[in-house]
C-alpha positions in Angstrom: 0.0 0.0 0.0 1.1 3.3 -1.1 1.1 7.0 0.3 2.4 10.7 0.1 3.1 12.0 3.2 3.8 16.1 2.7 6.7 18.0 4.8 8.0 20.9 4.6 11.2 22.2 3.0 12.9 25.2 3.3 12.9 26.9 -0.4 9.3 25.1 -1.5 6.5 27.3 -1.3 4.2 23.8 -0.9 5.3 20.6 1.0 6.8 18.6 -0.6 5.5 14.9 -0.7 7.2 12.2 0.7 6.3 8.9 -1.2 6.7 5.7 0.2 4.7 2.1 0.5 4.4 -0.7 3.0 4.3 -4.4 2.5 1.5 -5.8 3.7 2.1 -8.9 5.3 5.7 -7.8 7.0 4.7 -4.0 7.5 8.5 -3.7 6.1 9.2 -0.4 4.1 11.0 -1.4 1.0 11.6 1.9 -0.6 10.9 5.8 -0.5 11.9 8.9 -2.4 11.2 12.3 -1.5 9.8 14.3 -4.8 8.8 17.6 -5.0 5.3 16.5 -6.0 3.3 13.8 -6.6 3.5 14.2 -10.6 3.4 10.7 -12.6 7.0 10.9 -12.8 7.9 10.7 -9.6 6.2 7.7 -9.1 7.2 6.3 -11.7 10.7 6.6 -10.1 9.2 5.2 -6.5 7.6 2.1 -8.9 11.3 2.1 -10.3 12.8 1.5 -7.1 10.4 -1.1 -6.5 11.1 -2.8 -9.9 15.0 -2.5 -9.3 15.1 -4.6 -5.8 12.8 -7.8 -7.8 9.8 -6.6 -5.4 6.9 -9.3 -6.3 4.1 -6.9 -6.5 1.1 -8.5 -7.1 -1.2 -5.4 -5.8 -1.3 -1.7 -5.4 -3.7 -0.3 -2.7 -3.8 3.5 -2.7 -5.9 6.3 -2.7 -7.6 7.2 -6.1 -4.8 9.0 -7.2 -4.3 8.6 -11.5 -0.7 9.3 -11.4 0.1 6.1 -9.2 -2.2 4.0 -11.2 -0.9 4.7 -14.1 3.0 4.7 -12.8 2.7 1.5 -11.3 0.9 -0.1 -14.4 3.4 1.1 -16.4 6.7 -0.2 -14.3 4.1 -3.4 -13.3 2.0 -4.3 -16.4 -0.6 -6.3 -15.3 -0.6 -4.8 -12.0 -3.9 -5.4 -10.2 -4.9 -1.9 -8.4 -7.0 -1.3 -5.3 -8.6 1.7 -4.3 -8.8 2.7 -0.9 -12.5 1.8 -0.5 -12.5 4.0 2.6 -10.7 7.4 0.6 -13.6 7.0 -2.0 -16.6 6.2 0.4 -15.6 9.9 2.2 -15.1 11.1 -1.1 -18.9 10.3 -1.8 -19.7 11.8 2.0 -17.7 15.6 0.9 -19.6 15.5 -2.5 -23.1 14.8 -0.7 -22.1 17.1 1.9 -23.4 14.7 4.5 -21.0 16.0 7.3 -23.2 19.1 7.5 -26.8 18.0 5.7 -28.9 15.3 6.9 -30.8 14.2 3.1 -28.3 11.4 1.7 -26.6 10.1 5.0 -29.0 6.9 4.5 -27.7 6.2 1.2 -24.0 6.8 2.3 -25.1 4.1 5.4 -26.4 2.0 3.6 -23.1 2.2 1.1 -20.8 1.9 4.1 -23.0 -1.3 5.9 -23.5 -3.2 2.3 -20.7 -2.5 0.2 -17.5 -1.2 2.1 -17.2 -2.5 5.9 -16.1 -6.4 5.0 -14.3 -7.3 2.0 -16.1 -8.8 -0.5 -16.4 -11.1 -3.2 -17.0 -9.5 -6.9 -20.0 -11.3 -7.2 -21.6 -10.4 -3.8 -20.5 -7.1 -4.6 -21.9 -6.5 -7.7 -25.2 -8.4 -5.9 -25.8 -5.9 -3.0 -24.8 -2.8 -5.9 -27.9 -4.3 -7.4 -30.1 -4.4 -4.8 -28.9 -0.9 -3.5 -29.9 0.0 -7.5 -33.5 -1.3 -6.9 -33.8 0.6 -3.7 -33.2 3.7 -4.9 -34.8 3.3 -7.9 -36.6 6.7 -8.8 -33.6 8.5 -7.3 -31.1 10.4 -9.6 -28.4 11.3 -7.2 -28.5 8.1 -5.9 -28.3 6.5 -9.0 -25.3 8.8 -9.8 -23.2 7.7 -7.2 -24.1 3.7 -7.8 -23.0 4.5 -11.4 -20.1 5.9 -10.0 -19.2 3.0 -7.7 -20.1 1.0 -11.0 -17.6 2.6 -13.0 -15.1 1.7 -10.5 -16.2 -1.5 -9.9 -12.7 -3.5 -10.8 -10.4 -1.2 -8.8 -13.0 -1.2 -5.8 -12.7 -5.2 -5.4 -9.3 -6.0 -6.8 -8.2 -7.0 -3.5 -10.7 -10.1 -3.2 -8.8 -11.9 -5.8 -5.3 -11.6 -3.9 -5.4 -13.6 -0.3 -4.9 -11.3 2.2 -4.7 -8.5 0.7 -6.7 -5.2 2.2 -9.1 -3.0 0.5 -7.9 0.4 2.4 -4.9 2.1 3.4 -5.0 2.1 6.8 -2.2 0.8 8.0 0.1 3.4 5.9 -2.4 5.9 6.7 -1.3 5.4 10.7 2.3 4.8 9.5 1.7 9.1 8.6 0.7 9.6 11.8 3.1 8.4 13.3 5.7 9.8 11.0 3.5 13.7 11.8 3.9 13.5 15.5 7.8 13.1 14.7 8.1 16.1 12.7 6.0 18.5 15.2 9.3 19.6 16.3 10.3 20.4 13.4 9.0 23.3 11.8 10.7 22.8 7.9 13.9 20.8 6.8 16.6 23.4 6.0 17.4 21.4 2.7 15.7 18.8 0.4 19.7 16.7 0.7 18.8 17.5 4.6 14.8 16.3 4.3 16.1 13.2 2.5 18.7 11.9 5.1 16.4 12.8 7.9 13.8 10.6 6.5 15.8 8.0 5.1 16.9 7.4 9.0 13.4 7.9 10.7 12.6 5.2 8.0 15.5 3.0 8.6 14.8 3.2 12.5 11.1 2.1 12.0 12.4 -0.9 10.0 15.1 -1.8 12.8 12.6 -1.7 15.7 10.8 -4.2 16.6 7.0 -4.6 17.0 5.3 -4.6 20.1 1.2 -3.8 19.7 0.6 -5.7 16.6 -2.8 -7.3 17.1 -5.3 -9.9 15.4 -3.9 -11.9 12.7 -0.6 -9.7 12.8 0.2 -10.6 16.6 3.0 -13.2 15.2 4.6 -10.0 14.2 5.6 -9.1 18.2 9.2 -9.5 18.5 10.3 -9.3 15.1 11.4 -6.3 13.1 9.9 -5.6 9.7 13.5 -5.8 7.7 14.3 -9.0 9.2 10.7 -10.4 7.6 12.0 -9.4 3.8 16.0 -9.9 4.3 17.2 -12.6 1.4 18.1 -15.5 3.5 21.6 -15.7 5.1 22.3 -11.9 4.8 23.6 -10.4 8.1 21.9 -7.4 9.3 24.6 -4.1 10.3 24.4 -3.1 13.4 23.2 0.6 12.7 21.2 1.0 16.0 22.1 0.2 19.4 
């Protein structure tokens, strides 16, 4: 699963996104690049990165951003892509303005309980689309946003044809958070060469440490550290924090 996470650098008007992704199953953090946007280039290089080290990706899960789509389709043909189902459902919720008007929070409940809270098989989710269809039959904003969700049907359900793989970002989503309560003490990075060591430490520390409150079907994670899960067999680890 993939991410920007935005700092900022002295000399940039904007923060400056830094791009990185997390594997799944070992929460490891293969590789990042710190770009001064989030342009189809510069993920191309971050899918580059990924393609150099023989990364088996089998599946992107991101937000509906085009430009990692398409860079990771292009680096990975055939890759399958997941969207976020949670980033699209709230995108749904800002364009019905349901956070402030009451008319369409059924529909966007009834989205959320049918559609987007377990994962799903294609059929079964095509199934309860239909039925939702039927319901609000009559309905033309309704209707719009089924269409919608119709439209994105493959990218909203890749992830039930790859075992275990999610169907939001949430885990890279709290991997930002944790990253944001770092940086509170620092206002801006004097430098992007400065931003890029910083972070490429902060990153190499989280791979180093080991877990401690993984829960559910990740508790066999406790104990371990993330780079030791994706380390080619026999390679000794430097000792880079003690």
């Amino acid at each position: 699963m993939v991410d920007g996470k935005y700092v900022n650098v002295k000399g940039y008007e904007q923060k400056i996104p830094l791009l990185w992704g997390l594997d799944y199953l070992s929460h490891d953090i293969p590789v990042f690049t710190l770009a001064p946007s989030e342009s189809y280039q510069s993920w191309l290089k971050y899918f580059g990165y990924l393609k150099s080290i023989r990364y088996p990706l089998q599946i992107v899960i991101c937000d509906d951003n085009e430009n990692i789509q398409q860079a990771a389709r292009y680096i990975f043909p055939g890759v399958m892509i997941q969207i976020c189902q949670n980033h699209f459902l709230e995108n749904i919720r800002r364009d019905l303005s349901v956070r402030t008007e009451e008319k369409y929070r059924g529909l966007v409940f009834d989205l959320k309980r049918e559609l987007f809270t377990v994962k799903l098989t294609r059929p079964d989710f095509a199934k309860r689309a239909f039925k939702l269809l039927k319901k609000y039959e009559g309905n033309q904003i309704a209707l719009n946003v089924i269409v919608r969700i119709h439209q994105r049907f493959m990218d909203l359900t890749a992830a039930s044809l790859i075992p275990h793989a999610p169907t939001t970002t949430n885990i890279i989503e709290s991997y930002n958070s944790h990253l944001q309560a770092r940086l509170k003490s620092i206002k801006a990075f004097q430098s992007f060469p400065g931003a890029s060591k910083w972070l490429n430490g902060y990153i190499l520390r989280r791979r180093y440490r080991k877990f401690t409150d993984c829960g559910k079907k990740f508790r066999s994670l406790n104990g371990k550290t993330s780079i030791s899960q994706t380390l080619k067999k026999g390679t000794i680890l430097p000792l880079l924090f003690i």
